[in-house]
C-alpha positions as CSV (number, residue, x, y, z in Angstrom):
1,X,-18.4,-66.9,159.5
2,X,-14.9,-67.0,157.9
3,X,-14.7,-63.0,156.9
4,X,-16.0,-60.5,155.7
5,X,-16.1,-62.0,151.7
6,X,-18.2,-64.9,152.9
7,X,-21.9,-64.4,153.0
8,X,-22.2,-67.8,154.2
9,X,-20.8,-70.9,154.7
10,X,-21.6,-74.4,154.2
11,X,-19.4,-76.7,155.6
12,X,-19.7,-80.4,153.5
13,X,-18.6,-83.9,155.2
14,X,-18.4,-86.4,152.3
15,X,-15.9,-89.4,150.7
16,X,-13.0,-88.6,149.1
17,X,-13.5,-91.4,146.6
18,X,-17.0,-92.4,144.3
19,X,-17.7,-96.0,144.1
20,X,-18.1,-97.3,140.6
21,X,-21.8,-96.7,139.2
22,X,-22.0,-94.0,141.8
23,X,-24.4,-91.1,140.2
24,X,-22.4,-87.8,141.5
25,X,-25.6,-85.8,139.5
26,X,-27.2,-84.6,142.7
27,X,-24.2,-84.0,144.4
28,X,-23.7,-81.3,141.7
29,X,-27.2,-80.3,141.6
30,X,-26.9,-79.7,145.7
31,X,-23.3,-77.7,145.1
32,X,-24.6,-75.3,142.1
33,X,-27.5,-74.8,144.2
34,X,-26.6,-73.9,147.8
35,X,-23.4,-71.6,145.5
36,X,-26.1,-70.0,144.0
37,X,-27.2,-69.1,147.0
38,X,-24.2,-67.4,148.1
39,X,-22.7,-69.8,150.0
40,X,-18.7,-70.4,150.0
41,X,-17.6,-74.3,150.6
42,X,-15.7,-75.3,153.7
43,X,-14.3,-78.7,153.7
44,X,-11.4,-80.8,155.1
45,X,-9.8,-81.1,151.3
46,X,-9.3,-83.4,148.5
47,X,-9.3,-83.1,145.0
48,X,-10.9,-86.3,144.5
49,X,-14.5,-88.7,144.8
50,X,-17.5,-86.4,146.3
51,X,-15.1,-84.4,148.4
52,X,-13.5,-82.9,144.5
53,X,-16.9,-82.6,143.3
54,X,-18.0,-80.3,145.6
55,X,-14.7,-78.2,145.1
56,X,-14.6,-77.7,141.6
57,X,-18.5,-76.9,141.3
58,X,-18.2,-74.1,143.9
59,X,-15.3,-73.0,142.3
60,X,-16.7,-73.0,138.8
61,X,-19.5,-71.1,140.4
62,X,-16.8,-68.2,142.1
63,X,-17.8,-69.2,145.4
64,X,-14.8,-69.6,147.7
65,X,-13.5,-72.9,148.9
66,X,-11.7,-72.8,152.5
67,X,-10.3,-76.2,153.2
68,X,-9.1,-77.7,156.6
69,X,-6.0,-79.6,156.3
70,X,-3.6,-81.8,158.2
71,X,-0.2,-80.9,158.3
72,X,1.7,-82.7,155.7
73,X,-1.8,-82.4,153.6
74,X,-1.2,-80.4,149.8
75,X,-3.3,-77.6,149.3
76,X,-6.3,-78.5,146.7
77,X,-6.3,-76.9,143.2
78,X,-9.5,-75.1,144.1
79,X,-7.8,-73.6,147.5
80,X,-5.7,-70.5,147.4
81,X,-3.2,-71.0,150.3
82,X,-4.6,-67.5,152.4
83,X,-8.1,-69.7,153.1
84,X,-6.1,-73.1,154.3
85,X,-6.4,-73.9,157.8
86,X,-3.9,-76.5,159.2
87,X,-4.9,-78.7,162.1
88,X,-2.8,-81.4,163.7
89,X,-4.8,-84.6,163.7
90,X,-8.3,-85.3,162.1
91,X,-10.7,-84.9,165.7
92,X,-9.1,-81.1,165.5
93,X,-10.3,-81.2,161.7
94,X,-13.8,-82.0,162.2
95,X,-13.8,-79.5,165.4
96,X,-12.9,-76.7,163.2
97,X,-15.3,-77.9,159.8
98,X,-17.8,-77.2,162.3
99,X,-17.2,-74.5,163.8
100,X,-16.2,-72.6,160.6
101,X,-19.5,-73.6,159.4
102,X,-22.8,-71.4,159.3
103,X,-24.2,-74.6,157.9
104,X,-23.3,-78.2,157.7
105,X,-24.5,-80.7,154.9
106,X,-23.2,-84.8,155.1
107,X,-23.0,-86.2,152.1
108,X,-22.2,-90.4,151.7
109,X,-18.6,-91.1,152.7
110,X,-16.0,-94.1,154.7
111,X,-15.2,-93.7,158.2
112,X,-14.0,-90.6,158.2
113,X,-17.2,-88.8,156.6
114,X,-19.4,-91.0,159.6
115,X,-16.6,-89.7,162.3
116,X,-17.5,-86.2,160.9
117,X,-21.2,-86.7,161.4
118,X,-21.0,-87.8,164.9
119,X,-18.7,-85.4,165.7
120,X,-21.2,-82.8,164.7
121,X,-24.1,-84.8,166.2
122,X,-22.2,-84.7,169.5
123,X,-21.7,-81.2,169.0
124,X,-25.1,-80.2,168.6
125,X,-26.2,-82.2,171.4
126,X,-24.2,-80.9,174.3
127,X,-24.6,-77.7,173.0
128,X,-28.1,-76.9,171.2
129,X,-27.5,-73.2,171.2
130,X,-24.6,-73.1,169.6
131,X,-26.2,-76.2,166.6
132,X,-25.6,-75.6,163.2
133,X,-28.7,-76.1,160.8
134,X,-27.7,-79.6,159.4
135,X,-28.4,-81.7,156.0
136,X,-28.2,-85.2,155.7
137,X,-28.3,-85.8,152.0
138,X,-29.5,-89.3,151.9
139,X,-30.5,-89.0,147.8
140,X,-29.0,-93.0,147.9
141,X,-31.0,-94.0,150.8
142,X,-27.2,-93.9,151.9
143,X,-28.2,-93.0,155.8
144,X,-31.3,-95.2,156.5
145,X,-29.6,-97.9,158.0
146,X,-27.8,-95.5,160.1
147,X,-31.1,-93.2,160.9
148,X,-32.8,-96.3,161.5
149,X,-30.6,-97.2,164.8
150,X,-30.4,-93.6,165.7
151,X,-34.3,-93.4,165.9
152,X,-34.6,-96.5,167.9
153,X,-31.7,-95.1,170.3
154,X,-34.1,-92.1,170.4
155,X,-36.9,-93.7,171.2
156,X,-35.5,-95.6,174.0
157,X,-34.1,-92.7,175.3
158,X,-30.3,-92.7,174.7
159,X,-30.5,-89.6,173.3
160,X,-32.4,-86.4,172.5
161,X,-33.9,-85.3,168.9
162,X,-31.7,-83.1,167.2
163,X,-34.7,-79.6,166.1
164,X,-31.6,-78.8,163.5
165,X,-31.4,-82.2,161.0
166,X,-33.2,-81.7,158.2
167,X,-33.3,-85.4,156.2
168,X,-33.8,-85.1,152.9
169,X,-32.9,-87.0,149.0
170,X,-34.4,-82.9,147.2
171,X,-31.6,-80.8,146.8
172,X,-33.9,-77.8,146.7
173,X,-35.3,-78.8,149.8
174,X,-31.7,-78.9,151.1
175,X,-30.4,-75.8,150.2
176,X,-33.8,-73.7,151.0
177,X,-33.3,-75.3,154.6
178,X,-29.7,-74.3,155.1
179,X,-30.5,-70.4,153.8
180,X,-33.6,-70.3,155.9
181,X,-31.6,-72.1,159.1
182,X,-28.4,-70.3,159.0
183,X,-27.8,-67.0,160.6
């Protein structure tokens, strides 16, 4: 979606730090995988936690790696400056991680991964025919609290089911989604 380099692109909301006996193994898995596939990353930056991991594996894989930055933000090691975008504020971020995207994957993250992931739940919803195909990498059981009130809002008819949300912990599973999913 980016050019003409790109054969596709995976957007990734995740944290910018890893809490201490945090296994980052299938994080990697997930990133060798879907670059394997021929995806480049998109992300909002960050050479650090989750958010560096999936950097430096795409990078090691010679995928691209676009990142969306504020203003006063420094350009990641893994970015060359010609695939920076800079935004003014960090709603206009998350507006452009998704629509850069052919494909979005949320990984664990703070408040800033979860504003992400309601952004693009939002997004989806008021406009289905423009939804992205969608991971939610819950391989901590990181989401289920989360899913758990989303189903019972669902159920009670707060809001619709999102056909694009694949849930899954199988990073294989994952990444044969997004290919299969994204135009």
């Amino acid at each position: 979606m980016l050019g003409e380099h790109a054969t596709k692109v995976l957007t990734c909301f995740a944290g910018r730090v890893v809490p201490a006996g945090f296994d980052t193994q299938p994080v990697q898995e997930l990133s060798q995988k879907a670059a394997r596939q021929g995806f480049d990353l998109c992300y909002g930056g960050g050479e650090t936690g989750l958010l560096g991991i999936l950097a430096e594996t795409f990078h090691c894989e010679g995928r691209v790696v676009h990142a969306t930055l504020l203003q006063d933000e420094p350009i990641p090691c893994h970015v060359s400056p010609e695939n920076v975008v800079r935004v003014t504020s960090a709603v206009q971020r998350s507006q452009m991680l998704i629509q850069r995207a052919d494909a979005v994957c949320v990984l664990p993250g703070g408040w800033g991964t979860l504003a992400e992931l309601f952004a693009l739940l939002h997004a989806c919803a008021e406009s289905p025919e423009e939804a992205k195909p969608c991971v939610l990498f819950n391989e901590w059981d990181f989401f289920t609290g989360l899913l758990n009130a989303l189903t019972t809002l669902q159920n009670e008819g707060w809001m619709a089911v999102l056909s694009d949300l694949l849930i899954t912990n199988d990073a294989t599973q994952a990444v044969t989604f997004l290919e299969k999913s994204s135009p």
